[in-house]
mmCIF file of the N, C-alpha and C atoms, coordinates in Angstrom:
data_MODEL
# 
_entry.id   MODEL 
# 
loop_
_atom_site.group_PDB 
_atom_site.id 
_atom_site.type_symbol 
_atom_site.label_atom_id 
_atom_site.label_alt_id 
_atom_site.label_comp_id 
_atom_site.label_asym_id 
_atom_site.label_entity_id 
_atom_site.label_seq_id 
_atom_site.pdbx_PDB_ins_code 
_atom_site.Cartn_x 
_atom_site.Cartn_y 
_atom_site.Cartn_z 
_atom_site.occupancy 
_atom_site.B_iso_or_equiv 
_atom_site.pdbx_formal_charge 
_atom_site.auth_seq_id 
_atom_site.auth_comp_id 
_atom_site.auth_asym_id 
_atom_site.auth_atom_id 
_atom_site.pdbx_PDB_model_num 
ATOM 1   N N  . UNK A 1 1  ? 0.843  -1.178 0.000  1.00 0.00 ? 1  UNK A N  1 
ATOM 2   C CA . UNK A 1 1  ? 0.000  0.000  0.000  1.00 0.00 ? 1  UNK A CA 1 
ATOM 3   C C  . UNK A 1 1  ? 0.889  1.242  0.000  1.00 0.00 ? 1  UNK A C  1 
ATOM 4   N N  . UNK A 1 2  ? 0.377  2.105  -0.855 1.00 0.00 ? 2  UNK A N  1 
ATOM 5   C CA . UNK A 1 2  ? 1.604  3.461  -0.812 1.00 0.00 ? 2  UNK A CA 1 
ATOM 6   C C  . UNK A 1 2  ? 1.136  4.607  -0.249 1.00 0.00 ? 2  UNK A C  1 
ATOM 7   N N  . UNK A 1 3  ? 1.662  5.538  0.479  1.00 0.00 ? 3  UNK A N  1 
ATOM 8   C CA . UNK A 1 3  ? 1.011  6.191  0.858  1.00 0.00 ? 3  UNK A CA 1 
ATOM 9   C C  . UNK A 1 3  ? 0.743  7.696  -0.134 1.00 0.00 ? 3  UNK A C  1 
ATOM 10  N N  . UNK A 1 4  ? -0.039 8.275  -0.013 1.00 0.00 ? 4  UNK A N  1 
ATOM 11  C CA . UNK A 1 4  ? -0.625 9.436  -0.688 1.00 0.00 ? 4  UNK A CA 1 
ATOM 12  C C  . UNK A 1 4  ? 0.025  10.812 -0.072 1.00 0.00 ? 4  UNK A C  1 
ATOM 13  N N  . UNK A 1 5  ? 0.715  11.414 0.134  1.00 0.00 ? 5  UNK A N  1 
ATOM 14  C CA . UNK A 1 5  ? 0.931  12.340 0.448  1.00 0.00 ? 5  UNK A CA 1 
ATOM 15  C C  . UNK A 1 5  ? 1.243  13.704 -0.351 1.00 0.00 ? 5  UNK A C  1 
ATOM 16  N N  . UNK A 1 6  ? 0.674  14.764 -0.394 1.00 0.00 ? 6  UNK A N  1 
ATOM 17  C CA . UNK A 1 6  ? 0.893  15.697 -1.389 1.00 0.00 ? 6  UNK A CA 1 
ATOM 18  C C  . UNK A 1 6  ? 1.204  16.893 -0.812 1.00 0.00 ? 6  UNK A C  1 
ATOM 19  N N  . UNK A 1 7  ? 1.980  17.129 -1.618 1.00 0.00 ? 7  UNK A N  1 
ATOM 20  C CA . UNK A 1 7  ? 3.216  18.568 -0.904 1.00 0.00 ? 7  UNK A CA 1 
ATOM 21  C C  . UNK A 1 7  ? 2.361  19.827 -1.934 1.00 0.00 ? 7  UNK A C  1 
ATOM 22  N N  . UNK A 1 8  ? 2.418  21.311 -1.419 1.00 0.00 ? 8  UNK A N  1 
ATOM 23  C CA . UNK A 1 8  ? 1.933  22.424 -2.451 1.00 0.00 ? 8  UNK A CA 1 
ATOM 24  C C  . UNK A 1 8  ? 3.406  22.446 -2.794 1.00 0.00 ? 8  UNK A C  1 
ATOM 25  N N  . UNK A 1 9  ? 2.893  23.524 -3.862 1.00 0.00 ? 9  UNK A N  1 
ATOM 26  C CA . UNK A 1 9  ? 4.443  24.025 -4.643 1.00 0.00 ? 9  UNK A CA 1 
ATOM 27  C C  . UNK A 1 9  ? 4.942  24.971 -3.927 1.00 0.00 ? 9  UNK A C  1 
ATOM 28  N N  . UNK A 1 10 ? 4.162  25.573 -3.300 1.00 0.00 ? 10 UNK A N  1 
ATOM 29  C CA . UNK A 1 10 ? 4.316  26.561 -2.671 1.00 0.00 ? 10 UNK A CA 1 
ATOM 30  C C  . UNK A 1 10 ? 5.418  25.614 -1.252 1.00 0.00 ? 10 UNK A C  1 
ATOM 31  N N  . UNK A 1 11 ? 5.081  25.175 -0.742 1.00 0.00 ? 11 UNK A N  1 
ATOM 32  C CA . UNK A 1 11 ? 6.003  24.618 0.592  1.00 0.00 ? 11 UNK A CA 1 
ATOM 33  C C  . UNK A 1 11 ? 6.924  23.978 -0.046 1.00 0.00 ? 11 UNK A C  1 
ATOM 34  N N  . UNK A 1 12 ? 7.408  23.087 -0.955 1.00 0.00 ? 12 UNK A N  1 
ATOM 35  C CA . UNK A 1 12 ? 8.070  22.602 -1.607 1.00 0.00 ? 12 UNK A CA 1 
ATOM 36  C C  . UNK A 1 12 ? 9.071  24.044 -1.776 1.00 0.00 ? 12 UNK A C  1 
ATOM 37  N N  . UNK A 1 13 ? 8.912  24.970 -2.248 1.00 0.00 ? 13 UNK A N  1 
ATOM 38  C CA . UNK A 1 13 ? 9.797  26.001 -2.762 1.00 0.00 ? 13 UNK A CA 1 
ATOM 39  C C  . UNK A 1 13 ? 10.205 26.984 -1.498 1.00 0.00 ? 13 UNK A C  1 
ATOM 40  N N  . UNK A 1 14 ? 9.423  26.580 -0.235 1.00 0.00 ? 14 UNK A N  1 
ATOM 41  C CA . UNK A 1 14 ? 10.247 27.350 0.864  1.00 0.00 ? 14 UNK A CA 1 
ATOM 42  C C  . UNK A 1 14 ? 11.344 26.428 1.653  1.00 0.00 ? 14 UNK A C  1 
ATOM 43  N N  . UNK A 1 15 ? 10.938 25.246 1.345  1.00 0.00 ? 15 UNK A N  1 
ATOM 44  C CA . UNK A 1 15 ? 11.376 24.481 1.876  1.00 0.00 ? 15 UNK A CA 1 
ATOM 45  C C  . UNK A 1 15 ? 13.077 24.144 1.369  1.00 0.00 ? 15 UNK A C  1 
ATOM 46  N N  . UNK A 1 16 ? 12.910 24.580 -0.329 1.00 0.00 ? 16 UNK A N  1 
ATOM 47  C CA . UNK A 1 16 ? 14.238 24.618 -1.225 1.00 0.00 ? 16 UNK A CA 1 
ATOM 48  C C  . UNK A 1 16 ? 14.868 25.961 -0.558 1.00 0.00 ? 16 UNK A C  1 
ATOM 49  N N  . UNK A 1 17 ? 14.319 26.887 -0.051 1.00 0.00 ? 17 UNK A N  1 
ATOM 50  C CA . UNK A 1 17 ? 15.048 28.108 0.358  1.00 0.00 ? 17 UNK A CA 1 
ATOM 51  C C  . UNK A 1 17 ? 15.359 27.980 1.748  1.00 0.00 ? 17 UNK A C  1 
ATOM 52  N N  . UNK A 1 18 ? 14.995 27.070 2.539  1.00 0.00 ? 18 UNK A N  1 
ATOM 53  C CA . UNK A 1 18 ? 15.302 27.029 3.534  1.00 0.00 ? 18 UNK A CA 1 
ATOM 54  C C  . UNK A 1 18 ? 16.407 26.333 3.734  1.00 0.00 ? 18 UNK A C  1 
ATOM 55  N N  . UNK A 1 19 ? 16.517 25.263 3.116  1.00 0.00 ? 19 UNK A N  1 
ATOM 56  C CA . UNK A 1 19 ? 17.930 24.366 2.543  1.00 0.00 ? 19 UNK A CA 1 
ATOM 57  C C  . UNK A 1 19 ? 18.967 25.015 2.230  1.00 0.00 ? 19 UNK A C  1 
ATOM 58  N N  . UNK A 1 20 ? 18.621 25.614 1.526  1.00 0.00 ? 20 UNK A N  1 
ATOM 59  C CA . UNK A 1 20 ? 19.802 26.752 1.013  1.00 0.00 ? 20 UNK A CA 1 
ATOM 60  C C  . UNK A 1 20 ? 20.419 27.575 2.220  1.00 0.00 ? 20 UNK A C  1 
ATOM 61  N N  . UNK A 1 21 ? 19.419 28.330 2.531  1.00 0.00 ? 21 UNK A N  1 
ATOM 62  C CA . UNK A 1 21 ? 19.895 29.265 3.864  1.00 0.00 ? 21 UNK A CA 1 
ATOM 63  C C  . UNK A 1 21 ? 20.763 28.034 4.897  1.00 0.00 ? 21 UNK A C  1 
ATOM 64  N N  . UNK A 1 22 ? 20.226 26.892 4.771  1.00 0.00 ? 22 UNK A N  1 
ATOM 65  C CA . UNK A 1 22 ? 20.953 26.269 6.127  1.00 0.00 ? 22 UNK A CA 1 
ATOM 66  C C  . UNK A 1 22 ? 22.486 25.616 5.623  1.00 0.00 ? 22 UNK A C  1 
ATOM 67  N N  . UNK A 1 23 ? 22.364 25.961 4.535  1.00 0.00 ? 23 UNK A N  1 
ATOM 68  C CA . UNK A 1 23 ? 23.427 25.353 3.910  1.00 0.00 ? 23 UNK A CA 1 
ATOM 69  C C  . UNK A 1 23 ? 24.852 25.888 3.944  1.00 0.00 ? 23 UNK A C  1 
ATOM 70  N N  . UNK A 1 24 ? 24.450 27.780 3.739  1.00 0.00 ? 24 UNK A N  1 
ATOM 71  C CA . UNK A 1 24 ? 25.153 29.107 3.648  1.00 0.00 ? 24 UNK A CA 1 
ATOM 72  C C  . UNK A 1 24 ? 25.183 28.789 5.243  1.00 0.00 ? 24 UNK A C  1 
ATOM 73  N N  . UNK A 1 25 ? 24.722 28.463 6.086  1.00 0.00 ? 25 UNK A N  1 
ATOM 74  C CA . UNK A 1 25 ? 25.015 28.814 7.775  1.00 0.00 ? 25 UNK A CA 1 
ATOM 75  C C  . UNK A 1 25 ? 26.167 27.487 8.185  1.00 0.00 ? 25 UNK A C  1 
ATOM 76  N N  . UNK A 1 26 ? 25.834 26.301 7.344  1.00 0.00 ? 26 UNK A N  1 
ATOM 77  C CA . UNK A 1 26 ? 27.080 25.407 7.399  1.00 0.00 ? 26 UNK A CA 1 
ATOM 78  C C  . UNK A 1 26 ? 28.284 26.017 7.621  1.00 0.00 ? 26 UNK A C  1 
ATOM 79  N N  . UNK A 1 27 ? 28.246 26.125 6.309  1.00 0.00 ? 27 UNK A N  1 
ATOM 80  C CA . UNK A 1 27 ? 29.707 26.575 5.733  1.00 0.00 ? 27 UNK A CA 1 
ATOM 81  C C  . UNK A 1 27 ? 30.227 28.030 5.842  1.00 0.00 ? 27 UNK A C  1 
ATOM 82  N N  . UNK A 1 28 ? 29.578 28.852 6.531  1.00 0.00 ? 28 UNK A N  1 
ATOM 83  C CA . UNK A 1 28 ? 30.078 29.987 7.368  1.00 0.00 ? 28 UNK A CA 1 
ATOM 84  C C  . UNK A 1 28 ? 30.475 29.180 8.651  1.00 0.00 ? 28 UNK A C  1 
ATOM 85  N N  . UNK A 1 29 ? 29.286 28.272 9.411  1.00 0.00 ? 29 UNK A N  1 
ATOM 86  C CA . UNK A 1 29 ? 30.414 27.840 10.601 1.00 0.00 ? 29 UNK A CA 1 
ATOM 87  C C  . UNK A 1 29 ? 31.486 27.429 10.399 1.00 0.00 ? 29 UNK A C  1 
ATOM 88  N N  . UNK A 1 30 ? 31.525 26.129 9.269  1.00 0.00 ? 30 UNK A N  1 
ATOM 89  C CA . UNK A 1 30 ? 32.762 25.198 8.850  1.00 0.00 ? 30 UNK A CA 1 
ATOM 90  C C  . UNK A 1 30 ? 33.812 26.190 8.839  1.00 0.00 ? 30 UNK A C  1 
ATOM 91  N N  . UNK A 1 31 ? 33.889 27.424 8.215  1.00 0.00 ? 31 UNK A N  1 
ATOM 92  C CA . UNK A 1 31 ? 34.736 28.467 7.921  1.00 0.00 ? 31 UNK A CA 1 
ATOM 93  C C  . UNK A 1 31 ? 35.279 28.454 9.033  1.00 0.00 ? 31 UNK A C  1 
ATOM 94  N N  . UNK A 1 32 ? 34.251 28.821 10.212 1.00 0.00 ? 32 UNK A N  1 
ATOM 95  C CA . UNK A 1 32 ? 35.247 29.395 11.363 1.00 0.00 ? 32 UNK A CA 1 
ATOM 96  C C  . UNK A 1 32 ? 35.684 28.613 11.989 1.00 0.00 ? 32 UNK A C  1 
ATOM 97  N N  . UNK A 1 33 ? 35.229 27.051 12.082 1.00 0.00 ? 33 UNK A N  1 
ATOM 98  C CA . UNK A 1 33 ? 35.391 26.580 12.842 1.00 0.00 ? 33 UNK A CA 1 
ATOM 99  C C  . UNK A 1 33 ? 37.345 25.823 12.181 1.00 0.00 ? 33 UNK A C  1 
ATOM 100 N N  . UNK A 1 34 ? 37.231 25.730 11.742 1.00 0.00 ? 34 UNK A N  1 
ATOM 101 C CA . UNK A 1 34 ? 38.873 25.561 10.513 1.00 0.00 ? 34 UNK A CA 1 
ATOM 102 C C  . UNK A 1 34 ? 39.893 26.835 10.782 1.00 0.00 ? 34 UNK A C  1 
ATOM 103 N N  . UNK A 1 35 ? 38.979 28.097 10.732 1.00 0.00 ? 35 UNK A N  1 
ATOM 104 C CA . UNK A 1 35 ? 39.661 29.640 10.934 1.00 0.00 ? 35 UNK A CA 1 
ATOM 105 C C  . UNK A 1 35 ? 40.100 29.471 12.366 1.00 0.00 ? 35 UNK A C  1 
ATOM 106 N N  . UNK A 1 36 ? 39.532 29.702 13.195 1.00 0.00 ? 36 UNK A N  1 
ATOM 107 C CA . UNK A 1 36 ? 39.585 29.687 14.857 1.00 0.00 ? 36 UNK A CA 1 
ATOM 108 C C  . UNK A 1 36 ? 39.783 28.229 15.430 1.00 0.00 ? 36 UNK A C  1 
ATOM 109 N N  . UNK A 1 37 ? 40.269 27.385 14.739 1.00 0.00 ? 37 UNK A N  1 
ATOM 110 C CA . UNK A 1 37 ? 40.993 26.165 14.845 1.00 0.00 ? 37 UNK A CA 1 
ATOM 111 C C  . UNK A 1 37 ? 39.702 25.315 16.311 1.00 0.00 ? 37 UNK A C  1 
ATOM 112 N N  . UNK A 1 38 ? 38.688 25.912 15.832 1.00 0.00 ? 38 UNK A N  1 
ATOM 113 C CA . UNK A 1 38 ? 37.058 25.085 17.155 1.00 0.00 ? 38 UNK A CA 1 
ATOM 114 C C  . UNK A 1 38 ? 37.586 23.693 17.151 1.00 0.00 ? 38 UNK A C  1 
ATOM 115 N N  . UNK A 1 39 ? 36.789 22.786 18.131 1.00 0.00 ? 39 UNK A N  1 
ATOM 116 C CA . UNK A 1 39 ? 36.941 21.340 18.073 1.00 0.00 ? 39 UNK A CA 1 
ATOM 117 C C  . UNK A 1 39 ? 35.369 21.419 17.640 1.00 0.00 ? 39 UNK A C  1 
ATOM 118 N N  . UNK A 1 40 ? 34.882 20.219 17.616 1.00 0.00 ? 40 UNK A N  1 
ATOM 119 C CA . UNK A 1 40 ? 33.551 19.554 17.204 1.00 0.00 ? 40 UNK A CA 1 
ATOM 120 C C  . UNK A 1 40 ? 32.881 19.910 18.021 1.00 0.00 ? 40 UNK A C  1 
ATOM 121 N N  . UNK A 1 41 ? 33.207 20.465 19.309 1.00 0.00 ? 41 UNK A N  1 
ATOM 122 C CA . UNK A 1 41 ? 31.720 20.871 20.020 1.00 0.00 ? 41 UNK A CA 1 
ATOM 123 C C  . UNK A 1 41 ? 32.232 22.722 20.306 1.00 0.00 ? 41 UNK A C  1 
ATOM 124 N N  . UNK A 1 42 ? 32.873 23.388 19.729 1.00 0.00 ? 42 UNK A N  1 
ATOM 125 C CA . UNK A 1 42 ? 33.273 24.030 19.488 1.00 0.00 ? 42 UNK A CA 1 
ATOM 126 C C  . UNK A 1 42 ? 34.228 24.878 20.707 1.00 0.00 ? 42 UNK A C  1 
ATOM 127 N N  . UNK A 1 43 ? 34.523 23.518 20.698 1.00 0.00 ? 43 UNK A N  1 
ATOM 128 C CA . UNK A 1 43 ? 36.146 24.254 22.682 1.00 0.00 ? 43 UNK A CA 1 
ATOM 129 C C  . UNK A 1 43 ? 37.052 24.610 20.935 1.00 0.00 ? 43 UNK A C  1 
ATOM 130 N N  . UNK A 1 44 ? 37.891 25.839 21.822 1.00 0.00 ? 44 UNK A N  1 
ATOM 131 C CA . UNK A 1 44 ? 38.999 26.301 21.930 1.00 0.00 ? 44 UNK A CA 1 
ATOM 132 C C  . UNK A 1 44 ? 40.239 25.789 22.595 1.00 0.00 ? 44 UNK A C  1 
ATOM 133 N N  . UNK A 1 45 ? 41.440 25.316 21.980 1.00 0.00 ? 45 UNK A N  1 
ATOM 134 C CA . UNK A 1 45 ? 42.157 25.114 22.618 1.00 0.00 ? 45 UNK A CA 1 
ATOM 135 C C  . UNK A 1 45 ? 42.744 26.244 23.090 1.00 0.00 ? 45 UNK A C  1 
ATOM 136 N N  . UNK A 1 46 ? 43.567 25.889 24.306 1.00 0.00 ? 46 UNK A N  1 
ATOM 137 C CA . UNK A 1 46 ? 43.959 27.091 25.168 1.00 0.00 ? 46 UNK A CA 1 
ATOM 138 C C  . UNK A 1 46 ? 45.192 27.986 24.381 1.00 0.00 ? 46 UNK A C  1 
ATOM 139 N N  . UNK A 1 47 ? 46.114 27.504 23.652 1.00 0.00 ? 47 UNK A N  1 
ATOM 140 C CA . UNK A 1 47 ? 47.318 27.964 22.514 1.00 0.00 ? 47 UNK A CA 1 
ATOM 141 C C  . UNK A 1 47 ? 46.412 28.633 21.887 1.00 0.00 ? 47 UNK A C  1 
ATOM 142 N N  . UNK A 1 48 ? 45.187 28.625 21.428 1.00 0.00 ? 48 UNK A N  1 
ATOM 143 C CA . UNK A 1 48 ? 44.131 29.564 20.102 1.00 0.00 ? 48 UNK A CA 1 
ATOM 144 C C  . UNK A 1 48 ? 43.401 29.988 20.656 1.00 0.00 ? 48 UNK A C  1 
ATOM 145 N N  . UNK A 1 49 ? 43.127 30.259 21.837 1.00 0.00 ? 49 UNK A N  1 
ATOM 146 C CA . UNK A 1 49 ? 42.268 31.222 22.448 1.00 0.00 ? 49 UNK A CA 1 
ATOM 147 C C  . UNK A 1 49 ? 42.437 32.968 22.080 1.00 0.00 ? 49 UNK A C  1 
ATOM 148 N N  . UNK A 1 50 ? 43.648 33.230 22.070 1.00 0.00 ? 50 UNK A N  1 
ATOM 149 C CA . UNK A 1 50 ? 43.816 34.824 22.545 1.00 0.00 ? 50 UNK A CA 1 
ATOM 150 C C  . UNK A 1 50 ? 43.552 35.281 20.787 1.00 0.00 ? 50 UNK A C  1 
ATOM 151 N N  . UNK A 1 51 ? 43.487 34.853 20.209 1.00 0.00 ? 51 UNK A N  1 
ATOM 152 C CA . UNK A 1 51 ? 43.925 34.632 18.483 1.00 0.00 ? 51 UNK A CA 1 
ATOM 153 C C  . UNK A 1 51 ? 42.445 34.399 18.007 1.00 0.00 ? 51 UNK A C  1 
ATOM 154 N N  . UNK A 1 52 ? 41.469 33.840 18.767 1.00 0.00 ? 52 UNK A N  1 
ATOM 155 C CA . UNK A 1 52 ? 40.023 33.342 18.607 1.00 0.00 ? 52 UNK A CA 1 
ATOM 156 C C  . UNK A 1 52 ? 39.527 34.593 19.228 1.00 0.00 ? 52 UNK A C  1 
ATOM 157 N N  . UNK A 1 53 ? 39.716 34.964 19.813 1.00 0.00 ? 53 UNK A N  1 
ATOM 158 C CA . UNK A 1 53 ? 38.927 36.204 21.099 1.00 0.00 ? 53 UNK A CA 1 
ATOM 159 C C  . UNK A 1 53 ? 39.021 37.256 19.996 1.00 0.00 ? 53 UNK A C  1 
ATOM 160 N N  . UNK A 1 54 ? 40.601 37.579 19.600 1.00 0.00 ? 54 UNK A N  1 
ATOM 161 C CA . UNK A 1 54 ? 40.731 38.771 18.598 1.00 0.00 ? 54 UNK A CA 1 
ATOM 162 C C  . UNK A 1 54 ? 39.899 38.829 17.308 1.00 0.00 ? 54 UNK A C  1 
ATOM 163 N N  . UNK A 1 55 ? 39.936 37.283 16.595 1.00 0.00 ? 55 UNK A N  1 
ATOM 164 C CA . UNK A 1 55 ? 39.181 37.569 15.365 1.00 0.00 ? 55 UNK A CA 1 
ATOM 165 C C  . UNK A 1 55 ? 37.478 38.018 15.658 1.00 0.00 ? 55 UNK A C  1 
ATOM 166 N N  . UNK A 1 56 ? 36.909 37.141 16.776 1.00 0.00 ? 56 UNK A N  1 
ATOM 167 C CA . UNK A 1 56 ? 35.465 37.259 16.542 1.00 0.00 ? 56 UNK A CA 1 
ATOM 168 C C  . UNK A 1 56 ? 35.254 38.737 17.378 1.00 0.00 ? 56 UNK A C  1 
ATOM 169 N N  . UNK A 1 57 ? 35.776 39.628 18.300 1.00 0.00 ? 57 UNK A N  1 
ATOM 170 C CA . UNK A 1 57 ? 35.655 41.198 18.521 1.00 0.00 ? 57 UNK A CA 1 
ATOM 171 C C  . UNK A 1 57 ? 35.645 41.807 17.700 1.00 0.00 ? 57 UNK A C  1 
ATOM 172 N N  . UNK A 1 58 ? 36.914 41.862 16.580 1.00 0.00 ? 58 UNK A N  1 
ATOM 173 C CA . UNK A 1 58 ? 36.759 42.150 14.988 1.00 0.00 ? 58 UNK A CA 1 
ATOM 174 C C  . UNK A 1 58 ? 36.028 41.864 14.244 1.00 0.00 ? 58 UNK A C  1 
ATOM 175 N N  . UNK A 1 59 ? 35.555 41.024 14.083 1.00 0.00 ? 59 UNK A N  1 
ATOM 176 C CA . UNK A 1 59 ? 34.302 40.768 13.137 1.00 0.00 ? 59 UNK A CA 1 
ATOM 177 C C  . UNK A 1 59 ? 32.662 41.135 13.401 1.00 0.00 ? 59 UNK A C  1 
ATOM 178 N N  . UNK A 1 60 ? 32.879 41.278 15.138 1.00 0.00 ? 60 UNK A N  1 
ATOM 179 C CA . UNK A 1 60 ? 31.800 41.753 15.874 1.00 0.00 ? 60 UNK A CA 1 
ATOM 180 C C  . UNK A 1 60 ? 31.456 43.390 15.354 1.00 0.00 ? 60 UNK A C  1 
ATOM 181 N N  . UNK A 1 61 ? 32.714 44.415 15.810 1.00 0.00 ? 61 UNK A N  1 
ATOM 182 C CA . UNK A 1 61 ? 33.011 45.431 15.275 1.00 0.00 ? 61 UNK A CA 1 
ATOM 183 C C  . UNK A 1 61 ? 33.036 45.816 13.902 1.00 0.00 ? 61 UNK A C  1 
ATOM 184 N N  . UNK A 1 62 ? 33.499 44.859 13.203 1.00 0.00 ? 62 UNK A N  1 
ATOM 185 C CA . UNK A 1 62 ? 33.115 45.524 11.658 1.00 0.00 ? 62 UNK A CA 1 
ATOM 186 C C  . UNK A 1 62 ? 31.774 45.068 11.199 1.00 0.00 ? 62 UNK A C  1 
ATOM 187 N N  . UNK A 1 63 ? 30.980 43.892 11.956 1.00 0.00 ? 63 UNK A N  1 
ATOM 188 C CA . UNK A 1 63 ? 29.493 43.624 11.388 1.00 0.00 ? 63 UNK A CA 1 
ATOM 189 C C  . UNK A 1 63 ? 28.442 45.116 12.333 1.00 0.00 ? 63 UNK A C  1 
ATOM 190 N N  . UNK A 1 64 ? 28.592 45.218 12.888 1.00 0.00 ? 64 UNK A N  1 
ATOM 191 C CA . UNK A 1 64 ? 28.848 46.762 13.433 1.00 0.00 ? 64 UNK A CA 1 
ATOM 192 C C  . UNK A 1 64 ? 28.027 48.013 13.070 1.00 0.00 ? 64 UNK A C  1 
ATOM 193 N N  . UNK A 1 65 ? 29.184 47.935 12.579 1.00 0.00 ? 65 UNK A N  1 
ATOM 194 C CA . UNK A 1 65 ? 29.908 48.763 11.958 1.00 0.00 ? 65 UNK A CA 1 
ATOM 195 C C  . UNK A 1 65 ? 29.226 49.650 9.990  1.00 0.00 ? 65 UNK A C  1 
ATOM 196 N N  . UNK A 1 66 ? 28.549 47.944 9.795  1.00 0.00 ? 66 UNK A N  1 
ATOM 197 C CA . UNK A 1 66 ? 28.399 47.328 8.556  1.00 0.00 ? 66 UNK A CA 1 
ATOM 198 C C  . UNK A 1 66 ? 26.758 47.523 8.543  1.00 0.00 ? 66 UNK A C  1 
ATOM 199 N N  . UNK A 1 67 ? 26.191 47.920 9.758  1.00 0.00 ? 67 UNK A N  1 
ATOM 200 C CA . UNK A 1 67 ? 24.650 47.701 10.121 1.00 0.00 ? 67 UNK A CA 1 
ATOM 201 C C  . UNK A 1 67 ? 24.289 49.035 9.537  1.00 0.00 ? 67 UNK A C  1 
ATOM 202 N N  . UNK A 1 68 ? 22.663 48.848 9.487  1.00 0.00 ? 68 UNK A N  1 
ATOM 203 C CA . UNK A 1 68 ? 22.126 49.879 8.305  1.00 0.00 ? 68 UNK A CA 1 
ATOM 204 C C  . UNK A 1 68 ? 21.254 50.679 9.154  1.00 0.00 ? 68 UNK A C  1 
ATOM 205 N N  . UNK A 1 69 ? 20.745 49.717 10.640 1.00 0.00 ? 69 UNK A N  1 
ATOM 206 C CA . UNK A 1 69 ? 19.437 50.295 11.285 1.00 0.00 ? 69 UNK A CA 1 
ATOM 207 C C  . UNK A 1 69 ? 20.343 50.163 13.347 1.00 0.00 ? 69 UNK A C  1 
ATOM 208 N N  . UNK A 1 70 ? 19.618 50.383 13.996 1.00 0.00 ? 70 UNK A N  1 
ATOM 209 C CA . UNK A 1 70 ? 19.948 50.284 15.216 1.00 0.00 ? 70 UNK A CA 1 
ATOM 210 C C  . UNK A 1 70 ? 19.553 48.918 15.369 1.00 0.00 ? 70 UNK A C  1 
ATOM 211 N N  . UNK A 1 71 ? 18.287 48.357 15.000 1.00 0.00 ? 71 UNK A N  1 
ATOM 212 C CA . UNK A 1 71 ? 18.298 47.190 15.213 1.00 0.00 ? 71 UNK A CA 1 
ATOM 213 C C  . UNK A 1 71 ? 18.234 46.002 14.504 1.00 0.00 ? 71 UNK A C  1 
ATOM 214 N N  . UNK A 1 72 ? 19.338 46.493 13.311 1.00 0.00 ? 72 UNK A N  1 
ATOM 215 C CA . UNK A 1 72 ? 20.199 45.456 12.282 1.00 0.00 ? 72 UNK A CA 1 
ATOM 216 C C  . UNK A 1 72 ? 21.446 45.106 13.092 1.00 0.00 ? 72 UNK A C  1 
# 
C-alpha cells in the first residue's frame, strides 16, 4: 500500500530556500570553525584562544559597523 501524500508548490519552494539558507550557515560555521581552529563541540584550545577572542571582537566590530538600522 503506498502512501498518498501531497506537498503544495508553494512549501516545496520554501522548503528549497530554507535548505539553502541552512546550507550558507554550514559553511560559514565550517569556515570558522577551521579559521579559529574550534573542536567539534566548538572548545577552543587554550594555545588559540587569545587569536580566537581577537578575530570574533573584529568581526563583531566591523558587522557593526556594517549595520544599516539600530536594530540590524
Amino acid at each position: 500500500m503506498l502512501c498518498s501524500i501531497e506537498f503544495k508548490a508553494e512549501n516545496l519552494y520554501k522548503i528549497v530556500l530554507l535548505g539553502e539558507k541552512l546550507s550558507e550557515a554550514d559553511r560559514g560555521f565550517k569556515f570558522l570553525q577551521d579559521f579559529c581552529k574550534l573542536g567539534k563541540e566548538s572548545w577552543i584550545l587554550t594555545e588559540n584562544y587569545k587569536e580566537a577572542i581577537a578575530f570574533f571582537r573584529n568581526s563583531k566590530k566591523e558587522t557593526i559597523a556594517e549595520a544599516e538600522s539600530a536594530e540590524e
